[in-house]
N, C-alpha and C positions, 0 to 999 in steps of 0.2 A: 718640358711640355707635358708630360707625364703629371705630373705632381700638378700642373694647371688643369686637366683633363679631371683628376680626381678629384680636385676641391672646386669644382664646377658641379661635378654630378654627385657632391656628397652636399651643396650647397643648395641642391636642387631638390635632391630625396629630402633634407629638412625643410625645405621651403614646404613640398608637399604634404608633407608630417604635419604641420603647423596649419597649414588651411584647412588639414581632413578633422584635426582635431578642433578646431574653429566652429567650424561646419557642425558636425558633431555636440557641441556644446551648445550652438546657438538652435539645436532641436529641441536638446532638452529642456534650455531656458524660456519655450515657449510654451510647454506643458504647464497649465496651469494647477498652480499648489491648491490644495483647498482651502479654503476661505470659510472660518469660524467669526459668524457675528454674535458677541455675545447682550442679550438683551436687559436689561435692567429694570425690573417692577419694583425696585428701592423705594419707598416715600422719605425723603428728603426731608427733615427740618429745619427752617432756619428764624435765628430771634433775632427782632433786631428793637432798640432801644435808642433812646435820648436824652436829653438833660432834664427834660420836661416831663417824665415819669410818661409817656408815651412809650409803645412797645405792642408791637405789629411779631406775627407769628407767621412763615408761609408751611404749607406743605405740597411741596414741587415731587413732580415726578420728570427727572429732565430738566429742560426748561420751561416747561408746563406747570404752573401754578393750578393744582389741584382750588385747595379753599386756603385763603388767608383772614386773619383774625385779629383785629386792631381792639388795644385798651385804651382807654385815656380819660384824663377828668375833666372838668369843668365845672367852674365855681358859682355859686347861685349867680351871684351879680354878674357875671357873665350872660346869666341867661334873662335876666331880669328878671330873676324869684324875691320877691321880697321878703322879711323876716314875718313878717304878719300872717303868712302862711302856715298851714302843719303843714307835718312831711308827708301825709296823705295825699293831702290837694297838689304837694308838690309834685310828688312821684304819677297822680294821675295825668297833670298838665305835660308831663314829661314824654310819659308814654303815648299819650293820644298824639302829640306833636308825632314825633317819632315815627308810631303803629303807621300815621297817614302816611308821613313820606316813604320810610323806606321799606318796612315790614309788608307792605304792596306789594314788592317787587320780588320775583322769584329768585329762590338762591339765596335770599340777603335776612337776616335775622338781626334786630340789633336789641337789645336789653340796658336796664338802667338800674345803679343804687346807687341810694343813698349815705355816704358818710360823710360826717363832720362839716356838714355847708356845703360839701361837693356832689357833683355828681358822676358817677363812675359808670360811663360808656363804653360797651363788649358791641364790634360791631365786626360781625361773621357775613362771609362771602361765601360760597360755594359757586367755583369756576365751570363744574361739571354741570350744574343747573344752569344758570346765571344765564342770561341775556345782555353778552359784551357789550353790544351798542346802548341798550338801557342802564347799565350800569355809567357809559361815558355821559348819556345822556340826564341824568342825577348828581352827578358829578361825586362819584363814588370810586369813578377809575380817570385816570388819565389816560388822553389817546395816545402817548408814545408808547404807552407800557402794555398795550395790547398789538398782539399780532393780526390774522385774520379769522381764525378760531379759535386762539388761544390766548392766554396771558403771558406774559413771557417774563422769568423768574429772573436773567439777569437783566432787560433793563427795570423793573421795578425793584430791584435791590437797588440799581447805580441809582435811581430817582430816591431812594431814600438815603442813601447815604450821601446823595449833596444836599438833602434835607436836614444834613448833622447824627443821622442816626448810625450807629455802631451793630454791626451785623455779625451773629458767630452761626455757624452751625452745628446743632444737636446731633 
């Protein structure tokens, strides 16, 4: 009866042991740790390319598409330039097209040269200027790839790349 007497009240003092340290532990783990956010002003590159010598450029902060900057060509007869033309009259028919539609619109720069029958379009965005609904509304952006203030850097990569385009970052 002895030895049951003892391993009762030695079964008791651990039990107690074990809930103070409990207790005990579940204070400290309420204390909360400090909390380090650390902020990111990285500018981002990323190139992305396709078969068609097109090759789009972003600079994201985040997923915030700062300004992105599309190349590409296009062949006279694509545009309906004829050869009867010089490349004066060409590059001015070019530009005035152009200057009208998009050079308008804030944020958006687009330029043009000439080589070899083609013509080689640079058409620059600036997301920090730009007017996102103007820009959907020229059809210059697609509305999935814009957020509510911003652009947003992965779905207009995922839209490019089931466009066939090949994306790296710099």
């Amino acid at each position: 009866m002895r030895i049951q007497y003892l391993l009762c009240i030695s079964l008791l003092l651990c039990g107690c042991t074990k809930v103070s340290d409990l207790t005990h532990q579940k204070s400290k783990s309420t204390e909360k740790a400090p909390v380090t956010v650390k902020k990111t002003n990285k500018v981002k590159v990323i190139d992305c390319k396709n078969d068609s010598s097109q090759q789009v450029t972003f600079e994201a902060k985040g997923d915030k598409i700062q300004k992105m900057t599309q190349k590409f060509t296009m062949s006279f007869s694509d545009l309906g330039i004829t050869e009867d033309m010089n490349s004066e009259q060409i590059q001015s028919k070019i530009n005035s097209s152009l200057d009208d539609k998009y050079n308008s619109i804030e944020g958006v720069h687009v330029s043009t040269q000439l080589k070899d029958k083609q013509v080689e379009v640079t058409l620059e965005m600036d997301f920090k200027i730009a007017n996102i609904d103007m820009l959907i509304e020229n059809n210059l952006l697609d509305k999935g790839e814009a957020q509510s203030d911003y652009v947003s850097l992965k779905k207009t990569q995922n839209a490019f790349k089931k466009e066939g385009f090949a994306c790296i970052t710099k």
